[in-house]
VMD Tcl script that draws the C-alpha trace (Angstrom):
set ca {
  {85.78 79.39 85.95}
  {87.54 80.89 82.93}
  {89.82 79.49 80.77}
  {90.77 82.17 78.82}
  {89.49 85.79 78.19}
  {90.33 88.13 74.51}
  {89.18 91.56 74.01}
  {89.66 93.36 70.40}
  {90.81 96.44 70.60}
  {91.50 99.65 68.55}
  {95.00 100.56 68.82}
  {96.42 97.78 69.34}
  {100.36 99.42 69.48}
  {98.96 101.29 72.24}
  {97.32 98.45 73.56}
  {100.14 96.20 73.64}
  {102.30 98.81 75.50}
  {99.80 99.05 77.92}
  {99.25 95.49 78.92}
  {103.11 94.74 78.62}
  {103.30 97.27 81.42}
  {100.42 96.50 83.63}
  {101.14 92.66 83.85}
  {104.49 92.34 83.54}
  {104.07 93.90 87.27}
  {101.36 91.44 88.60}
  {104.02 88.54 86.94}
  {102.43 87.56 83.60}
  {104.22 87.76 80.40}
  {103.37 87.61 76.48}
  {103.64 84.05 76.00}
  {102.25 83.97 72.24}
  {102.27 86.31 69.51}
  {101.36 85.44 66.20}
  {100.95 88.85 64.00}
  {99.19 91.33 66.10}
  {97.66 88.63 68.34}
  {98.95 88.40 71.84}
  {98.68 86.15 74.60}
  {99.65 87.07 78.00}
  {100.20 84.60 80.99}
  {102.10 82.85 83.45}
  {101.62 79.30 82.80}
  {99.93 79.48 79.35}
  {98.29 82.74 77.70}
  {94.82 83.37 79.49}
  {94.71 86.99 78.62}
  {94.37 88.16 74.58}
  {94.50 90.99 72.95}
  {93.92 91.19 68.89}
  {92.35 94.16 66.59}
  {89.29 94.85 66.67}
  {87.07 93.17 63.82}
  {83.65 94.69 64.00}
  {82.56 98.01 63.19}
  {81.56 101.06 65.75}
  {82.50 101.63 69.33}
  {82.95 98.94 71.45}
  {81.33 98.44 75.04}
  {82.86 99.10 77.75}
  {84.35 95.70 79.62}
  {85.44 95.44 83.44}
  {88.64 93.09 83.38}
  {90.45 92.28 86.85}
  {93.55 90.87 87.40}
  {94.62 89.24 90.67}
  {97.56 90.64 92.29}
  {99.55 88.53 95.20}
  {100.04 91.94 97.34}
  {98.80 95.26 97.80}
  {102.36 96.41 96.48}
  {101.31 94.53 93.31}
  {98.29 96.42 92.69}
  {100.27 99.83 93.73}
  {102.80 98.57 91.16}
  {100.21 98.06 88.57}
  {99.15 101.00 89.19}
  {101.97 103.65 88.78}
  {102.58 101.21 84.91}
  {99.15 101.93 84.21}
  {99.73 105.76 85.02}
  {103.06 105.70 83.34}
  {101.45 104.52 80.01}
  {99.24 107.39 80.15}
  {96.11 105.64 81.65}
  {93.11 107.31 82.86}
  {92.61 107.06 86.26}
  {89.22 105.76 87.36}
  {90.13 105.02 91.41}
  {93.43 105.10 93.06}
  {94.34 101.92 94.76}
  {92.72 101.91 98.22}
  {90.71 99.22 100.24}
  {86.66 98.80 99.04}
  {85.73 97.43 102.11}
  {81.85 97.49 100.30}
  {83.17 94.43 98.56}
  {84.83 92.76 101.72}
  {87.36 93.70 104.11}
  {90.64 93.43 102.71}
  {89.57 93.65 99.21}
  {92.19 96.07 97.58}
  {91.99 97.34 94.13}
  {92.85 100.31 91.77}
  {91.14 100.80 88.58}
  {91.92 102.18 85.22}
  {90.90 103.12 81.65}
  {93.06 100.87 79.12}
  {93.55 102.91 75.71}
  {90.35 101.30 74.40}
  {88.26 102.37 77.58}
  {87.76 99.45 79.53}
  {87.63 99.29 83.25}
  {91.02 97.91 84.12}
  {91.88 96.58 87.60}
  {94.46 94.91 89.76}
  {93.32 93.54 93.14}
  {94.45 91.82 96.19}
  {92.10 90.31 98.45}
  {95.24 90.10 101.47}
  {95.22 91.94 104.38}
  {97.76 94.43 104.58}
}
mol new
graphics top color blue
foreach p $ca { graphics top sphere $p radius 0.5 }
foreach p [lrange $ca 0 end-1] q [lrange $ca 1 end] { graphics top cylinder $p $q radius 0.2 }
display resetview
């Protein structure tokens, strides 16, 4: 359905260090850069990240990356912890959502609901 998806954000050092961790993991890489605009991806950038250009706090967005195993999403994970993340839900299976749905959620440095998942089983 999506093409592509940017977010601004605040810090965007801090942001860049996060999201070099957290997908580098799941396989996706900054493909483009030009000045502090960043495009992460595999095949082309679908993911971007530039500074925020509007005034007062910014709403809170839920952004969900596939991962190709659980050990992805535990891998994402432990790089979203090792930048300092908050924690929102430890990776487990949400079997409200279906049965081998498997996902961990975190707080990137702007506040959004970050998430790898891996609808596998096992």
């Amino acid at each position: 359905m999506l093409d592509h998806l940017g977010i601004q954000v605040a810090d965007h050092e801090a942001s860049a260090a996060f999201y070099d961790a957290v997908l580098t993991v799941l396989g996706h890489r900054r493909m483009l850069q030009y000045g502090p605009v960043i495009g992460y991806g595999t095949e082309h950038p679908q993911f971007w990240i530039s500074p925020s250009e509007t005034e007062g706090p910014a709403r809170e967005s839920h952004i969900a990356f596939g991962a190709k195993s659980r050990t992805e999403v535990d891998a994402f994970f432990r790089a979203a912890v090792g930048t300092g993340a908050e924690v929102l839900h430890e990776p487990k299976v949400w079997p409200e959502y279906h049965e081998h749905y498997y996902g961990a959620f975190v707080r990137d440095p702007d506040g959004n609901n970050v998430e790898a998942v891996s609808h596998l089983p096992g």
